[in-house]
C-alpha positions, 0 to 999 in steps of 0.5 A, spaced: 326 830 651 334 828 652 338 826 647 345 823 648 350 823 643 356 818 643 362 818 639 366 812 643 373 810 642 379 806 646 383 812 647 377 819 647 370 818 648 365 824 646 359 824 649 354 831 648 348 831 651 342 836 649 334 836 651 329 838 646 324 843 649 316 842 648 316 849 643 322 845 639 328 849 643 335 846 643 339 846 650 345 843 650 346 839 657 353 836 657 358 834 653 366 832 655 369 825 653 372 819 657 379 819 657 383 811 658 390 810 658 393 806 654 398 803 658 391 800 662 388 793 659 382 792 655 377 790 660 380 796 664 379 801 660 372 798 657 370 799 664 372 805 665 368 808 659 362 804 662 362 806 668 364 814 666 358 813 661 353 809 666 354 816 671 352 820 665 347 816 664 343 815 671 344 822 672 340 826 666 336 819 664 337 821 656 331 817 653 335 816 646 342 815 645 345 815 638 352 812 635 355 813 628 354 806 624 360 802 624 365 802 618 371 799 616 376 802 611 380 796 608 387 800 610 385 800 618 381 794 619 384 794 627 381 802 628 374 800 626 376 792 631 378 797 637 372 802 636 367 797 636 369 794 643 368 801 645 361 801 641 360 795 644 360 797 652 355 803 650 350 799 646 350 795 653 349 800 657 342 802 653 339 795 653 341 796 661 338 802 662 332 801 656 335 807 653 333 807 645 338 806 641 340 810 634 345 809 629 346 812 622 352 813 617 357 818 618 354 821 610 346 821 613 350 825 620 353 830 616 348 832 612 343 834 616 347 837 621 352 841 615 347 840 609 353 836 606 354 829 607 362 830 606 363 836 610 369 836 613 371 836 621 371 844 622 365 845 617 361 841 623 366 844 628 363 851 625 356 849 625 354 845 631 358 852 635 352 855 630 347 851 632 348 850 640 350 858 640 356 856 643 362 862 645 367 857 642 367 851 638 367 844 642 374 841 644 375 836 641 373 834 635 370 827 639 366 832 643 363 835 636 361 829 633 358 826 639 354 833 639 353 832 631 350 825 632 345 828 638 343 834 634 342 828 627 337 825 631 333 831 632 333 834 625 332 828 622 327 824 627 324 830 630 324 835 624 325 831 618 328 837 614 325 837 606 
């Protein structure tokens, strides 16, 4: 099973891609991040991160994908506004390429990657470099948490931690 985590925004889009083998094996497969330009036009830039995402998608065929539920702080309600666009082009490229698509809140993806709903960053940083075995922590921070929200599904669905 394949299983694509995204962590979009207008700026930076994370993704991270791992497979789940039969005898339960992680695999990371991919992870990067779509980089727009802010001197471009919304439209451009939403394009950009579909097409660079739809590429991603046509080649390894992820059979989940996994957002992190929107939420709005009341002190920035124009970040939660300019993500959603992002969030927006990514739940299209699911319905087109009937991929099921997952949200959990940011508390729920923590947890079962950190055992902590309000881990910080590096403590996610730490234990995704941990769990994937990697040499080096993921660079950056939205690489990691695309990761997270791939390896959420898999502990939460797949695992269903006591």
């Amino acid at each position: 099973m394949r299983i694509l985590g995204i962590d979009p925004g207008l700026n930076i889009t994370g993704y991270g891609l791992i497979a789940v083998q039969p005898q339960g094996k992680i695999k990371l497969i991919e992870a990067g991040i779509v980089r727009t330009s802010a001197k471009s036009s919304i439209s451009e830039r939403l394009k950009r991160i579909y097409n660079s995402l739809g590429a991603i998608v046509q080649e390894f065929k992820p059979e989940i994908l996994v957002l992190e539920k929107l939420y709005s702080h009341y002190k920035h309600p124009t970040t939660s506004i300019l993500m959603s666009h992002a969030r927006g082009v990514i739940c299209l490229l699911c319905g087109v390429n009937n991929i099921k698509l997952i949200s959990y809140p940011s508390t729920r993806i923590k947890k079962a990657v950190a055992g902590n709903g309000h881990a910080s960053k590096v403590q996610i940083q730490k234990m995704i470099t941990e769990q994937l075995r990697l040499k080096k922590l993921p660079q950056p921070v939205d690489v990691t948490d695309a990761l997270a929200l791939a390896l959420s599904f898999v502990y939460i669905e797949l695992r269903r931690p006591v």
